[in-house]
N, C-alpha and C positions, 0 to 999 in steps of 0.2 A: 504494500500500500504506500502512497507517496505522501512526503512527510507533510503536507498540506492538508491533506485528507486523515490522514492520523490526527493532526492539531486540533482539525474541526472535530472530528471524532470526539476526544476526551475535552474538548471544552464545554461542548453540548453532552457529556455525561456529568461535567462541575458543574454545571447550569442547571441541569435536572434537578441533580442531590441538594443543588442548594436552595431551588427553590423548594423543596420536598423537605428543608430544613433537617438536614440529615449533614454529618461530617464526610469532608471529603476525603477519600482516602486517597494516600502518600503516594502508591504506587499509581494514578489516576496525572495527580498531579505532578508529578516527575518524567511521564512518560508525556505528559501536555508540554512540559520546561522542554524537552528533549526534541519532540518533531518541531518546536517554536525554532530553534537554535538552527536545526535544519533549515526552515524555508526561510531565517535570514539569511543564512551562508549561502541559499544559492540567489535570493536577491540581493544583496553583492555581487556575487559570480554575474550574474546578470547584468547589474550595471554598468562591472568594467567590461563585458563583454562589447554591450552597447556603447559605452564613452568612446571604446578601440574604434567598434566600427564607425562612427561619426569621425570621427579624426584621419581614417582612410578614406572618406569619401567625398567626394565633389558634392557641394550642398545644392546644387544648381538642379544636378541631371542624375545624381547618385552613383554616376561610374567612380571608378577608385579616382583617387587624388595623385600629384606631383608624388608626395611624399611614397604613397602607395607604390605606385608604379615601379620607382628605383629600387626599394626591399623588394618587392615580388620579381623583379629582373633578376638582383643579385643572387635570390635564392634559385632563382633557375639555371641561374650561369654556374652555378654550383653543380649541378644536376648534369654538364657538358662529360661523354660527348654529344648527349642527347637534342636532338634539332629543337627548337625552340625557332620559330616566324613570326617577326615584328613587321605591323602594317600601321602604318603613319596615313591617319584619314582627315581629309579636310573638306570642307562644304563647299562646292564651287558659288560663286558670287554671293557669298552668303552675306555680303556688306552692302549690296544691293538690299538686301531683307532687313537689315536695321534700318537703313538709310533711307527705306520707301513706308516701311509698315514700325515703325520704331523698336525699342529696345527688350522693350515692353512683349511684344509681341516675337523676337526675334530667341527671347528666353524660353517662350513657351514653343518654337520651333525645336530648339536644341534638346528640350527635355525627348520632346517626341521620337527625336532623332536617336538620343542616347536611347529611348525604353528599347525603339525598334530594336537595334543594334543588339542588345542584352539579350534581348527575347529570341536572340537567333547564334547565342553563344555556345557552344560545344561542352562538353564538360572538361573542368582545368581550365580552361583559355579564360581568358584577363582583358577588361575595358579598363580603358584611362582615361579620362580628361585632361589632355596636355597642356591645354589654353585656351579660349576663346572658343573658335570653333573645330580645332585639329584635339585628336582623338587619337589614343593608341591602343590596337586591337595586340592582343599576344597570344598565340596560335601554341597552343604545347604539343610536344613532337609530333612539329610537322616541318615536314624541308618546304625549298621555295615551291615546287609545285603545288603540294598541298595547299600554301600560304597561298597563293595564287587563286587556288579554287576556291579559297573560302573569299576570301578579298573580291572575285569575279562574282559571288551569288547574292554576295551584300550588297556589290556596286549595281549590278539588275534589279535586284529587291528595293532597294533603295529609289531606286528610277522612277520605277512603277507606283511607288506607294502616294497616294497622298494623304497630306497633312491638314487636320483639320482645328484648325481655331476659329472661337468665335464672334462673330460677324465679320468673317473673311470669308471668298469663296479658298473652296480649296488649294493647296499651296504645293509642289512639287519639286526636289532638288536632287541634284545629284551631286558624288563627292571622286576626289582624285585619290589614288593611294600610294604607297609607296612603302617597297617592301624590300625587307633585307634581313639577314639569319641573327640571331643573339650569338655573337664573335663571342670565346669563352678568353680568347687571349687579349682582349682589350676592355675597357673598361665600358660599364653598361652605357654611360652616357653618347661614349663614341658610335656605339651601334644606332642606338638613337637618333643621333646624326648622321647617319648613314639611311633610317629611314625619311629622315626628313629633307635629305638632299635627294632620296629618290621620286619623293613627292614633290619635290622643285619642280623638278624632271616631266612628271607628269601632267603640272598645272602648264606647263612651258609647252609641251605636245598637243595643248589643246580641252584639258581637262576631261574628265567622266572615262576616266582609264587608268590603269596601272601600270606604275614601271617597277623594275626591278632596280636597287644599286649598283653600281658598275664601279668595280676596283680603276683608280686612276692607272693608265700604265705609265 
């Protein structure tokens, strides 16, 4: 029985006895102190659980945070030689969308944007909110092709979808991406930039595409 339901249990037997003016017995009340001691210790456990999670998360869209993102990199790059595909997502003209419909309205696109996104995460695999509107998707053991397929069903899915806010007609975007492997010999941030300069890449080809990094030769 869970220590909640025990608590109620022997409280509601002290409440009985007491009001039937009878003494309560020791073992009634000790075993009441005992499940009590339980269901604070796990609200606690609870709370730091929940404090953690708000401190890793974007309070915007709920994807993980800055902070987020570089622990859960670091611990995969631990994990090497196991593939690990980082996709650098950004919203094409998505300044277009503050700049016509305001700010206002451009927050509640992003939320959208992140649920989508989440709602079509794989198990293991990691969303970030890098800034504004660039996003880092984190693919676990998958090489670039896999990275690729999942990165190519987001960028259709995404296409197709639209976005519904109120008293807008519907709203439609699409996003460039950019993709490159978690490097176990460099540091997490370098890889990073490595998606993000593939994403250059992409926005530069014309947007609503993916490229891969390309080692300088």
């Amino acid at each position: 029985m869970a220590a909640h339901e025990v608590m109620h249990r022997y409280a509601a037997i002290m409440l009985r006895t007491s009001l039937e003016h009878r003494p309560i017995a020791l073992d009634d009340y000790e075993l009441f102190l005992s499940a009590l001691k339980q269901v604070r210790a796990q609200l606690v456990t609870i709370k730091h659980e929940l404090e953690e999670t708000l401190r890793n998360r974007d309070p915007l869209t709920g994807a993980g945070n800055h902070i987020a993102m570089l622990t859960t990199l670091r611990e995969r790059q631990a994990l090497a030689p196991r593939f690990t595909c980082l996709a650098m997502m950004d919203l094409d003209h998505f300044k277009e969308v503050n700049d016509t419909y305001g700010h206002a309205l451009g927050d509640e696109f992003l939320v959208q944007y992140a649920e989508f996104v989440m709602s079509h995460l794989r198990p293991y695999d990691e969303f970030f909110r890098f800034g504004g509107e660039k996003f880092l998707y984190c693919a676990a053991d998958a090489d670039l092709d896999q990275g690729r397929a999942i990165a190519e069903e987001l960028r259709e899915g995404l296409s197709r979808r639209e976005f519904f806010v109120e008293g807008y007609l519907p709203l439609t975007v699409t996003a460039s991406f950019g993709l490159t492997l978690l490097d176990p010999s460099v540091p997490v941030e370098q890889s990073i930039e490595r998606a993000d300069q593939a994403l250059r890449a992409a926005k530069d080809a014309g947007r609503d595409r993916i490229a891969i990094w390309q080692a300088p030769n």
